[in-house]
N, C-alpha and C positions, 0 to 999 in steps of 0.2 A: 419565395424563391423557387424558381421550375425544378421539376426532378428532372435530370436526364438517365438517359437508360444506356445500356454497355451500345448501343449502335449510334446512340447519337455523343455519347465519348469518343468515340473510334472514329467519327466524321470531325467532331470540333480539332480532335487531334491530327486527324489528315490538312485541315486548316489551318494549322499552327494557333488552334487557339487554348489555353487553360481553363479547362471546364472548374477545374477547383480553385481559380482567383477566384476570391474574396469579392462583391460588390463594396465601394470605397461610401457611396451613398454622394458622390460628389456628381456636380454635373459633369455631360461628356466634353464640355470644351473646357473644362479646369484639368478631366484628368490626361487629355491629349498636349495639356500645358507643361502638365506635371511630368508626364512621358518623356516630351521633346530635353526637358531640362536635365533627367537624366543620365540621357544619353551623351551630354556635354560635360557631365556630372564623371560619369566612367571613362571617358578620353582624358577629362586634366586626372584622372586617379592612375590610368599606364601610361599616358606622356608625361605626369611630373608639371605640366605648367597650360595654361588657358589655351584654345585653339584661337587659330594666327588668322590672320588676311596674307594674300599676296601667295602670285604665282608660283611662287618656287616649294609651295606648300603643298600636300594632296587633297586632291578636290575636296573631300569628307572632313578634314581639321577648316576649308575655307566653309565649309557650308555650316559648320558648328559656327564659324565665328560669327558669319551673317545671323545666325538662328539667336548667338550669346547678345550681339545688339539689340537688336530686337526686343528680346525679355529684359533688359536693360532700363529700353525708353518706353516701353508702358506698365503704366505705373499699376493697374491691375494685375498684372503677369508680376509684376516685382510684389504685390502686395501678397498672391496665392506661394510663392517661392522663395522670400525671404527666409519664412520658419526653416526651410529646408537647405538652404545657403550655406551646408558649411564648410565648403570650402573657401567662401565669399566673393564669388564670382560676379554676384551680382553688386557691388562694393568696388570692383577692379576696374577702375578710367585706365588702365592701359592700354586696353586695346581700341584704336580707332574704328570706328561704323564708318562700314562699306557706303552707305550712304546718307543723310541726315535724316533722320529718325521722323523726325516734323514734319516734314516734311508729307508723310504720310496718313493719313486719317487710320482711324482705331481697325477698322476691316481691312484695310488694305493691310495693313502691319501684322493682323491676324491673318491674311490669306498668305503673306509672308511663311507665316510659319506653317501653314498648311493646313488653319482651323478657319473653320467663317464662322458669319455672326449667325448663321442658324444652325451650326453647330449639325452635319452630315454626318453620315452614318461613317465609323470608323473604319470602315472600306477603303473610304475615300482618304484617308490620309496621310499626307507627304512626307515621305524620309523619318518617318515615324513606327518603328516595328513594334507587335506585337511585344509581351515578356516573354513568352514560347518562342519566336523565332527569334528575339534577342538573344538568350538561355544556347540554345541552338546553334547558334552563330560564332558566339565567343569560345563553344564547347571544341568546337572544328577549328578555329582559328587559336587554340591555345597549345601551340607545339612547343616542345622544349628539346635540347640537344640529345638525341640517342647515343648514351655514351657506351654501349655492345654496340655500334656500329655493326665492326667488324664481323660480326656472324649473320648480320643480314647481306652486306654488300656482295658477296659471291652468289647470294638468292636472287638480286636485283638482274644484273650481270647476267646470270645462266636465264631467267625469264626472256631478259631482250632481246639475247643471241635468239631463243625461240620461238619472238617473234619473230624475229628476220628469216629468220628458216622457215616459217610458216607451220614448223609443230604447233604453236599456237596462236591464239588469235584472240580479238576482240570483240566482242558484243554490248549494246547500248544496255546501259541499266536503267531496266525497269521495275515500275511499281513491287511485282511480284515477285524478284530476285533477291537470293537470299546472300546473306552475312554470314560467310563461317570462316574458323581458323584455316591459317596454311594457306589463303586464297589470296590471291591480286587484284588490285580493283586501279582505275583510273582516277584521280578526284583534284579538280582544278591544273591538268596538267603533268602533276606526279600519279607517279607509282605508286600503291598504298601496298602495306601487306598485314593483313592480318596476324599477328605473332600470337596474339594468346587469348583469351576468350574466358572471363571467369562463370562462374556457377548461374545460370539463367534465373531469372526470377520476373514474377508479374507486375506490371508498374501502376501505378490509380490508375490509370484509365482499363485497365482487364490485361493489355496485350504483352505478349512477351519480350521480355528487353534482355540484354545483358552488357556487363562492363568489358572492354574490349581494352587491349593494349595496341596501336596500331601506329608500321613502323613503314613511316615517308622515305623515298630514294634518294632525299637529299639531305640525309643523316640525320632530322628529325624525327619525333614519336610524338604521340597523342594519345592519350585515355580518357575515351569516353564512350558515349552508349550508339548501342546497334544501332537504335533507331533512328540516332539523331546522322549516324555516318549513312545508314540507308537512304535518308530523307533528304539531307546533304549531295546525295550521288544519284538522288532524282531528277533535284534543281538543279545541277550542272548538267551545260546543254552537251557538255561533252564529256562527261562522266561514262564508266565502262567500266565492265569483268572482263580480267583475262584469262581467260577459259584455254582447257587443250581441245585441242577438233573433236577428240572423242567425250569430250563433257556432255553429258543434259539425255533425253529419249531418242536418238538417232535413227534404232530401228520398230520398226511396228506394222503389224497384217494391214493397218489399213490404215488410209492419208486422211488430218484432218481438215475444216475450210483452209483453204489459204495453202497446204502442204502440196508441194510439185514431187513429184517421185525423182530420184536425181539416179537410181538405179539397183543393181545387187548386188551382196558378198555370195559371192559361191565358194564351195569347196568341191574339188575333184578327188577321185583315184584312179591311179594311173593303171591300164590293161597292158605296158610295156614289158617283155619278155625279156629286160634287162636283167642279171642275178641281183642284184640289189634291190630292185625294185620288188624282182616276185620273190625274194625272199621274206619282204617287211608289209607285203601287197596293204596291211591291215590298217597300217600305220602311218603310210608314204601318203599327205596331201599336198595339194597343193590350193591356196586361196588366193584368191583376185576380186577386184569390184570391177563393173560394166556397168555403163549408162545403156547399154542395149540390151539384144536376145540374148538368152544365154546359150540357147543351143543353137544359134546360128553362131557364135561366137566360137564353138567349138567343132563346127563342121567339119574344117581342115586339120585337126589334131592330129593328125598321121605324118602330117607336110610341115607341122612347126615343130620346133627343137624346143620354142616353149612347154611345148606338153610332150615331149619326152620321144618324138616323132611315135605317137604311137595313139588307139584310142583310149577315151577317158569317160570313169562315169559320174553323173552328177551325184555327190551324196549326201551335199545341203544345201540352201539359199537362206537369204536374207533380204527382206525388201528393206532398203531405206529411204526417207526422205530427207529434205533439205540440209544436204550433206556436200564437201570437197572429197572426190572422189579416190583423187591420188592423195590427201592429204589422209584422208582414211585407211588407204591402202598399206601409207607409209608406217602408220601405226603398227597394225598386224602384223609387217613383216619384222619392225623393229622388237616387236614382243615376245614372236617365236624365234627370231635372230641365234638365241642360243642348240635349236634345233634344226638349222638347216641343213639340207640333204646336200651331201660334198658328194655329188654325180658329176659325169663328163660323159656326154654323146657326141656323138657325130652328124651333122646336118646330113640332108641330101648329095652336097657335095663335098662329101668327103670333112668338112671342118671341122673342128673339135668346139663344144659348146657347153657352156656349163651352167643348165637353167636356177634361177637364184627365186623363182616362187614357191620350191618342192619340201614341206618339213616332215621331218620323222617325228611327228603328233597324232595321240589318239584324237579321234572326232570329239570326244569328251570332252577335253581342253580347249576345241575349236568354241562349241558351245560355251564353254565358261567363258571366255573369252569376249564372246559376245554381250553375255549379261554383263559382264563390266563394262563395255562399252555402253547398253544401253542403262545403267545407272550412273556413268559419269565416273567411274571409280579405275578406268582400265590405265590410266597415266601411273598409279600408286601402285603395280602389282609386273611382277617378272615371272617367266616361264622356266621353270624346273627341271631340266630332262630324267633327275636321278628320278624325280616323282611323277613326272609327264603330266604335272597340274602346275598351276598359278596359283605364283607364293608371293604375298605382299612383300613389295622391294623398299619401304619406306623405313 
């Protein structure tokens, strides 16, 4: 028997294959026989009675009944599967063959079921899964009624309002994307959420797994493993995280292949000889992002009511890439929202104006504020005035 090593367990299992099934010692078209019967085997054991013919059935119960013919009228396939018959399916003249069986020769009746007579490599074969991707399959399709509904469905709700608003958003899941609690994922359609996450452990194949509680937007739950819901939301071609804008590495000194610069955070202090302003001179910013210069963007600072008709000096930047500009901005200003500057100037002409980007924050907090952004953590965390830091609001 091969030895495999932790790299070629960790490929068979990106395969969906079972490096630790057992060889049966059977040929490969007895045990592709034996497969197929199976799986007709587990549909009469949660429907209760044989899969049917006829349209008004779904397609997967009409293809088991073609496949339950089939192993019916050759007497081979009846000889390998009898022993294993006990539900007696193979015994059951109820069900009428899709077409007359005889009509067939021994290969064609085999290519029927998706095996030929030289017996291909099991790559090739029809409507016949793996026990891994069987295991897999029925893991993600085995939901029962969420009966705490109730404490997820105002989670579901406030999520989607936030999509519509564009606080947050969605991104394709990929290979590399990770499974944690508190988090929303996309899978076949629904909204998934994460609700609980038990104690991680290492699975035979080395890689880290854990059991998951995980609670569907249409009042269903499901328990079961990281991997199998990670693996699951690979092979959906529309599977997704929903992520807030400020999730994942945003900012960084330098763009990798592929990264477009999409612009900067700045922060200002205002030179205005307003009393408010030169009283708190230390503390009074104001932050914004630009897709442009930043000092061409502040040339006119004297002429706009934005920067307090007065000039202003730069006291920090931030480059980011592939980023929503306002959707980021919107962030910041809802974070420090508990510190905004209650000023009112006066434009050039005379009008009264009362700029909404100016907080009474140390630069300190600005910085923190970033590092939560650039680890994905800044949705989870509120602005303190009593402390002039960021206190997790979770």
């Amino acid at each position: 028997m091969p030895r495999f090593t932790d790299e070629d367990n960790a490929l068979l299992e990106e395969l969906g294959v079972d490096a630790d099934e057992k060889p049966t010692g059977q040929a490969p078209h007895v045990e592709r026989v034996i497969a197929g019967f199976e799986d007709i085997q587990r549909f009469v054991a949660e429907k209760g009675h044989p899969p049917r013919h006829g349209e008004e059935h779904d397609i997967f119960e009409r293809l088991y009944a073609v496949r339950l013919d089939r192993l019916r009228a050759l007497e081979e396939c009846r000889a390998i599967l009898l022993p294993l018959d006990h539900q007696g399916l193979l015994a059951d003249p109820a069900a009428p063959a899709a077409s007359a069986p005889e009509e067939l020769d021994d290969d064609a009746l085999l290519a029927e079921l998706g095996v030929t007579a030289e017996a291909p490599d099991i790559g090739e074969l029809r409507h016949v899964r793996s026990a891994a991707e069987r295991r897999q399959t029925e893991e993600i399709a085995n939901r029962q009624r969420c009966e705490d509904f109730d404490r997820f469905k105002p989670l579901f709700q406030q999520v989607q309002a936030e999509l519509d608003s564009g606080l947050r958003q969605t991104i394709r899941f990929e290979r590399k994307s990770e499974i944690a609690p508190e988090r929303f994922y996309i899978l076949g359609g629904q909204k998934a959420y994460v609700a609980a996450m038990e104690e991680p452990f290492t699975n035979e194949h080395g890689n880290i797994d854990a059991r998951l509680r995980v609670v569907f937007d249409n009042g269903t739950e499901s328990n079961l493993l990281m991997r199998s819901l990670q693996k699951a939301l690979q092979q959906d071609p529309s599977g997704r995280r929903i992520v807030d804008p400020s999730a994942g590495p945003l900012f960084a000194d330098y763009s990798e292949d592929g990264d477009e610069a999409s612009g900067t955070v700045y922060v200002l202090r205002s030179k205005s000889d307003h009393p408010m302003v030169a009283a708190n001179r230390q503390v009074v910013h104001k932050i914004g992002v630009t897709g442009g210069d930043v000092e061409r963007r502040l040339a006119a600072a004297r002429l706009d009511p934005t920067f307090l008709m007065a000039d202003v000096e730069v006291v920090a930047t931030y480059k980011l890439f592939n980023i929503n500009r306002s959707r980021l901005e919107n962030v910041i200003h809802r974070i420090f929202s508990p510190a905004r500057l209650d000023i009112e100037i006066k434009d050039r002409f005379g009008n009264p104006i009362a700029p909404k980007e100016w907080f009474l924050i140390p630069l300190l907090a600005v910085d923190q504020a970033v590092e939560k952004i650039r680890d994905g953590t800044i949705k989870d965390y509120v602005y303190d005035p009593k402390t002039a830091t960021l206190k997790s609001g979770v």
